[in-house]
N, C-alpha and C positions, 0 to 999 in steps of 0.2 A: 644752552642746555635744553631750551621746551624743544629746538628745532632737530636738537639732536633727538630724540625724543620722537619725536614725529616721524624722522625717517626711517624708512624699513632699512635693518640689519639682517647681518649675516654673522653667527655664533660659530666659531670652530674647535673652541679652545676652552671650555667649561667642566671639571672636573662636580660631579654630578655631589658628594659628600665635602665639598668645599663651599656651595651654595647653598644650604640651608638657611631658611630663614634664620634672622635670630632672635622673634619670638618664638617661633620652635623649638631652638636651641633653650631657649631659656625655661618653657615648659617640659623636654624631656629632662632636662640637667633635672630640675625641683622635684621629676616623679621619683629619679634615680637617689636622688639627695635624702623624699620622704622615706625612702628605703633602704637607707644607710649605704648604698651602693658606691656613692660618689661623697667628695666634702663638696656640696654643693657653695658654700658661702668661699670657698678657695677657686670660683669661677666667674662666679656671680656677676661681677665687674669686669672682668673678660669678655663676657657676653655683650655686657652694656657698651663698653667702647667701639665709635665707631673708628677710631684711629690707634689701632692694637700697634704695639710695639714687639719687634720680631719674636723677643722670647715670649708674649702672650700671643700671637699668632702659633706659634708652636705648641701652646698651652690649651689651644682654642682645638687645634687638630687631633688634638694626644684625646680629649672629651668628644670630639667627633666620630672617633674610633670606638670609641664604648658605648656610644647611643646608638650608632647604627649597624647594632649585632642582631634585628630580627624583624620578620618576613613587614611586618604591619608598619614598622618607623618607615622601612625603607623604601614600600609604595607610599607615603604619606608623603615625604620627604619628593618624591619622585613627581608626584603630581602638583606640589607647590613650585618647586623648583622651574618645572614648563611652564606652569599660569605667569609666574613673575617674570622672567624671558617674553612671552606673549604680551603681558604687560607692556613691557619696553619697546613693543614695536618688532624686537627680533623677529622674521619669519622662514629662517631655517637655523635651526640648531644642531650643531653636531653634541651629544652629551656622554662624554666619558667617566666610565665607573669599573673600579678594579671589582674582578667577582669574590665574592667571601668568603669563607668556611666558615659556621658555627657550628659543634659537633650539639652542644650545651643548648642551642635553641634550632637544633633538625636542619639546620642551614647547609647546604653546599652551593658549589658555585653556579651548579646549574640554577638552583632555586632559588639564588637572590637574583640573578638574572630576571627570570620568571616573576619577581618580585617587583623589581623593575617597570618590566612591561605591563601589568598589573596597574601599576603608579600612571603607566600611559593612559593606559585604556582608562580608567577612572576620572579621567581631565573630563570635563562635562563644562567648563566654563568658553574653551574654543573649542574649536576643531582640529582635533590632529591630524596630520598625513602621516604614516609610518610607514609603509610598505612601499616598494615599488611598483608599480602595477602602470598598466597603460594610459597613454593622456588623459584627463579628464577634462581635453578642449576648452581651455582657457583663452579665447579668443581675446586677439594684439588689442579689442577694440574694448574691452570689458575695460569701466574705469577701478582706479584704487582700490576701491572701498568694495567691489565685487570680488576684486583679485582675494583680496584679502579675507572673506566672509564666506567666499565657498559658496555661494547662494544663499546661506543659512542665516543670518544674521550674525552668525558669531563671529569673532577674528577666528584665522586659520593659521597654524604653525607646521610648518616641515620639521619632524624631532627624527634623527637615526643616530642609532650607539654604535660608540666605539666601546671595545672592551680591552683595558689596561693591563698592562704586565709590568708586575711590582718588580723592581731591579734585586729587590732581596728574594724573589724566589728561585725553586731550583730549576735544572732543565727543564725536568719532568711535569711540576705546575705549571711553569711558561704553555709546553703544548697543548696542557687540560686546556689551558684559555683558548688557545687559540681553534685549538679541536670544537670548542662548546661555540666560538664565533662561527664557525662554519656552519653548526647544525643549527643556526639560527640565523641565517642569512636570510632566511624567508618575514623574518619578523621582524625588520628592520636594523638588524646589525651589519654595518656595513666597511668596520675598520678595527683595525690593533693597536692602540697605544702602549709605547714604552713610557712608563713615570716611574716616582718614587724618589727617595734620597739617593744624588749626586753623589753621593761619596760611597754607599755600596753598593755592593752587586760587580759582575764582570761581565763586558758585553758578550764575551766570546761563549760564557756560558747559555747565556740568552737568542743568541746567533741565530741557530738550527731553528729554534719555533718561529723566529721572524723569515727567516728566509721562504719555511713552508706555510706560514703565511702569503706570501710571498706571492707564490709558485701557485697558489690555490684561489688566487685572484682576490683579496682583501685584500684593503689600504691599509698604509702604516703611515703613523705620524710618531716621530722618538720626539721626545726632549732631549736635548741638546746643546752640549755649553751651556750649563748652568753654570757650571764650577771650570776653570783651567782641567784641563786631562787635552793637550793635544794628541794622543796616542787615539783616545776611544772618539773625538772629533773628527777626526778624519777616516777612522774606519765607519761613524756612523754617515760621511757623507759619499766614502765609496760606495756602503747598502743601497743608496741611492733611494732614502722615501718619497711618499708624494710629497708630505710636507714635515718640518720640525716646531717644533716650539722653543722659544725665549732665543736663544744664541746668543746671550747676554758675553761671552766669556771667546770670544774667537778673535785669536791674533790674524795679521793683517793676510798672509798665507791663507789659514782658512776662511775669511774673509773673499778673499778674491777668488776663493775653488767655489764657494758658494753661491758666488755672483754668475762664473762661469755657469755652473750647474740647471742654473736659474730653480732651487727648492726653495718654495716659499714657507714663507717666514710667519707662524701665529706670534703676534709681538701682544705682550703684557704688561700695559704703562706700568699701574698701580701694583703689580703683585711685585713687580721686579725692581722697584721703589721700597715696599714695605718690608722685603725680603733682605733689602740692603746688597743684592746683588748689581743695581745701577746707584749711583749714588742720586742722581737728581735725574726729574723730564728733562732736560733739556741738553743732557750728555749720553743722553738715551741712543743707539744703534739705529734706533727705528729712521731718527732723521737721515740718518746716510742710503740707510738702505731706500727710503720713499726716494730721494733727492734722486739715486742713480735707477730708479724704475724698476728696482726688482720687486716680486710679487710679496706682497705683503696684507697680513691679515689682521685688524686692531681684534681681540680678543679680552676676556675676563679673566681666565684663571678660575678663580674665585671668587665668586660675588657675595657670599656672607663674610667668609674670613678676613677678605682686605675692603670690605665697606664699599663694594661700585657697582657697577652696571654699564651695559655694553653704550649706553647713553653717558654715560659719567667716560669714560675712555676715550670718544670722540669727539667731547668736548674738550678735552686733556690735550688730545693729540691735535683739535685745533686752535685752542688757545698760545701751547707752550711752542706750536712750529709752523704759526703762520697759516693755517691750512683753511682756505674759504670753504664755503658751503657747497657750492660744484665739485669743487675736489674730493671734501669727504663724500658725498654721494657717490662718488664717481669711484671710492675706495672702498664704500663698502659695496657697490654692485659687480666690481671685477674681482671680490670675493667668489659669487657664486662659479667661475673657472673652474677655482679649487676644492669644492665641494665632494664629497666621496661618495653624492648620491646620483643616479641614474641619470640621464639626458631629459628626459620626461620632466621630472624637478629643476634642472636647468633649463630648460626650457620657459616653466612653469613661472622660475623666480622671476627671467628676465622679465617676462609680461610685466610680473608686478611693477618692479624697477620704470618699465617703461611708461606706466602709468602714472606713479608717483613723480617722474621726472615731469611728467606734465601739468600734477596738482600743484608742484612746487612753485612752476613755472622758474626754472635756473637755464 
């Protein structure tokens, strides 16, 4: 685990209101609670557990939803969220977060967006990279700890958002999102996430804003096969995205179109474990897919809700399937391929990468 730990990560798969601390969670619950808002003592122990049980993971989400209805939780939230990823060593994250509406606290989606980035800018413990913009000549010879510090002293993190589209909404919301992604390309938005609950919504209603997604040059990453639906499987792998998440649920057909296709794969040990969507690591997808070389990416999900960290995952994935210490390096640096930001940041990472392979000495 320290080693895991030590090595620079690659983050692609982070839903940004699944990651809250949980002492945060536990101080906004209590303000809500001194406020009759909430039964705070019907959480309380929710909070506390680091090993929630699906219906308290579901119970955990449903309180997540009502804490994070206004502009100040949600830069708060946004700026912990990046220091504890920075923390762990991560040094590019991709952070997804569906936009809001509060009419009750002035919120629209543009403005928790705005909220958002706010939450970026406000990081003062590393250094963020958010925008694209030109080299900043990170010379092959600079060691580690330069890569990483930005000259500054501080650690440095690469953050760019994806912005999610809830399967329960309608056409019409779907394109706000995707519309408000556009007009904030310059500020580090750089992709579309499909999420939400598996069981509603209909893709076909959803279609049209991904495709002019699409057409308008932003990435899309769906989730995918969480649940059996071969019908909407295979329509989402004719869309053809850059990448999916989980594919917990693909028979052996989608399976093999998937391999053909070569769309990598954001795999989620622990959520897809606690979700009771894989029964156990070690009947996990992931090993098949590592074993025949397709691209694949170890991710969190959620790092308050299911108790981990992009270090807790790697360690997971090299414990329960063999996988030595060159290898996971080696998987999480042919992450950055897949990454939805610029050549300049791939560029950027690999320096890192190539430096670190040499502190490691593997």
């Amino acid at each position: 685990m320290e080693w895991c730990v030590s090595m620079p990560k690659i983050e692609l798969h982070a839903h940004l209101n699944g990651s809250i601390r949980d002492s945060t969670l536990m101080e906004l619950a209590k303000e809500l609670g001194d406020k009759g808002a909430i039964d705070f003592s019907a959480v309380e122990h929710v909070i506390l557990k680091n090993d929630r049980a699906l219906n308290e993971v579901f119970k955990l989400f449903d309180l997540i939803h009502i804490l994070t209805t206004d502009h100040k939780t949600v830069t708060r939230i946004t700026k912990e969220v990046i220091e504890d990823f920075a923390a762990d060593n991560v040094v590019y994250l991709e952070l997804r977060t569906t936009p809001k509406k509060n009419e009750s606290k002035g919120m629209s989606k543009h403005s928790y967006i705005e909220a958002v980035l706010e939450g970026i800018r406000s990081v003062d413990s590393v250094d963020v990279d958010l925008f694209d913009r030109p080299s900043a000549d990170i010379s092959v010879n600079s060691n580690f700890e330069d890569c990483l510090c930005n000259g500054t002293g501080k650690k440095k993190i690469y953050v760019r958002l994806l912005l999610s589209i809830d399967r329960r909404e309608t056409a019409e919301a779907a394109m706000e999102t995707v519309e408000l992604a556009l007009g904030m390309r310059d500020l580090g938005v750089v992709g579309i996430d499909l999420s939400g609950n598996p069981l509603v919504g209909e893709w076909l209603t959803l279609l049209a804003a991904l495709e002019y997604a699409k057409k308008q040059g932003l990435q899309i990453t769906l989730h995918c096969g969480e649940v059996p639906n071969p019908d909407e499987i295979q329509a989402m792998l004719d869309f053809f995205p850059r990448r999916i998440g989980h594919a917990c649920c693909f028979e052996d057909d989608e399976l093999k179109l998937l391999k053909k296709l070569r769309i990598p794969v954001e795999i989620c040990l622990t959520s897809n474990i606690r979700t009771e969507t894989i029964a156990s690591a070690d009947v996990h997808h992931f090993a098949d897919l590592y074993k025949s070389n397709h691209p694949v990416i170890l991710c969190t999900d959620d790092t308050g809700v299911f108790s981990t960290s992009l270090s807790a995952e790697y360690a997971l994935a090299s414990s329960t399937f063999g996988i030595g210490k060159r290898e996971m390096f080696e998987l999480s640096e042919k992450a950055i391929d897949f990454i939805f930001a610029c050549d300049r940041v791939k560029g950027e990472l690999k320096t890192i990468f190539a430096s670190a392979l040499g502190k490691f000495n593997l």
